[in-house]
N, C-alpha and C positions, 0 to 999 in steps of 0.2 A: 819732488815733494814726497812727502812720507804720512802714511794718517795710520792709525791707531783705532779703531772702530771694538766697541764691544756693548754689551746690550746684556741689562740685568733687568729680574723682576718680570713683573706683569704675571698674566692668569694662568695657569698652567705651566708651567715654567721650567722649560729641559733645560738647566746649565750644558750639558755635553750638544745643544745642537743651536747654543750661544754662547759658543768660544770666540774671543776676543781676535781679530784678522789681526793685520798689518798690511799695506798697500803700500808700494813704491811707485809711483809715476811712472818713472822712468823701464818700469818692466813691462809697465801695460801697452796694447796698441795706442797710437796716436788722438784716432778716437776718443779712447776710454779716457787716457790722462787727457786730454783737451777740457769733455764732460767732466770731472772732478776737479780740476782746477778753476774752472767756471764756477760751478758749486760754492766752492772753499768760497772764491772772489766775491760772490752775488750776497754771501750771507753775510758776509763783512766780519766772515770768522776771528779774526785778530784783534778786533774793537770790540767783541761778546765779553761779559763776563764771565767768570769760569760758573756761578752756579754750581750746584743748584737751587734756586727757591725748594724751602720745605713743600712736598705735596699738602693739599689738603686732607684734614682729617677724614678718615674712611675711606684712603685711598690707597691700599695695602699693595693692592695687585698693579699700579700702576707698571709701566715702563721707563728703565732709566738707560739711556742714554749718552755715552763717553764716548769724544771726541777728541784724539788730539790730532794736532797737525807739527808737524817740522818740516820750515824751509829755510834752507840755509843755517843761520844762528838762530832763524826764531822758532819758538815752540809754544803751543798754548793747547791748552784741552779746554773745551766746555764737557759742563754734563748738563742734561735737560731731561726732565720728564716726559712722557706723556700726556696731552695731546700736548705736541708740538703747534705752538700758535702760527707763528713769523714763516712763510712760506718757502722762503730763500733756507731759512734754517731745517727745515722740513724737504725739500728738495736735496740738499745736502746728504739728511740723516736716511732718505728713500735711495740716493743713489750709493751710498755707503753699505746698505743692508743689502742691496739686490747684487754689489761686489760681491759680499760677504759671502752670501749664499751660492753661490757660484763657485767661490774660491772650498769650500765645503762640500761640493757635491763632488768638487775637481778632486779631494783629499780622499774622501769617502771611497772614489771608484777607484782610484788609483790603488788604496788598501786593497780593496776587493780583488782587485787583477793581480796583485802580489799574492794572495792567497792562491792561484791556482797553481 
């Protein structure tokens, strides 16, 4: 399985330290893809609509959140706002971000040890 995570908007808002991942299942520990395959499964990813509902007015800074997923032939992205209501869908976008952030600290040092 393959997902696609990236994260626009909200309050203060550094594009350079919300660059868009890519995840491959298949690279990750056993673990990790088990949890995100679960995820994908619980939220009923494939049956979502792609969205997004318009925010509501006055709601500039919100967060938006892009999802796709590819497995096999199928592909589907949602995007969803902030607050995330649907739990299963929020557990998802929490385990996707906390990848993310890892996969990012992982790029960051690696830069940095190449500099010396």
């Amino acid at each position: 399985m393959r997902l696609k995570f990236r994260t626009e908007g909200g309050f203060a808002s550094f594009p350079g330290l919300r660059a868009p991942v890519e995840i491959d299942t298949g690279e990750l520990q056993e673990e990790e893809a088990t949890e995100l395959v679960r995820c994908v499964e619980e939220a009923r990813f494939f049956q979502r609509p792609e969205g997004p509902e318009e925010p509501p007015p006055g709601s500039a800074d919100l967060r938006l959140y892009t999802v796709e997923v590819e497995e096999g032939a199928w592909s589907h992205t949602v995007r969803v706002y902030e607050p995330v209501g649907d739990p299963a869908l929020r557990a998802l976008i929490d385990a996707l971000d906390a990848r993310a952030k890892a996969l990012r600290r992982a790029r960051r040092k690696q830069g940095s040890e190449g500099d010396r």
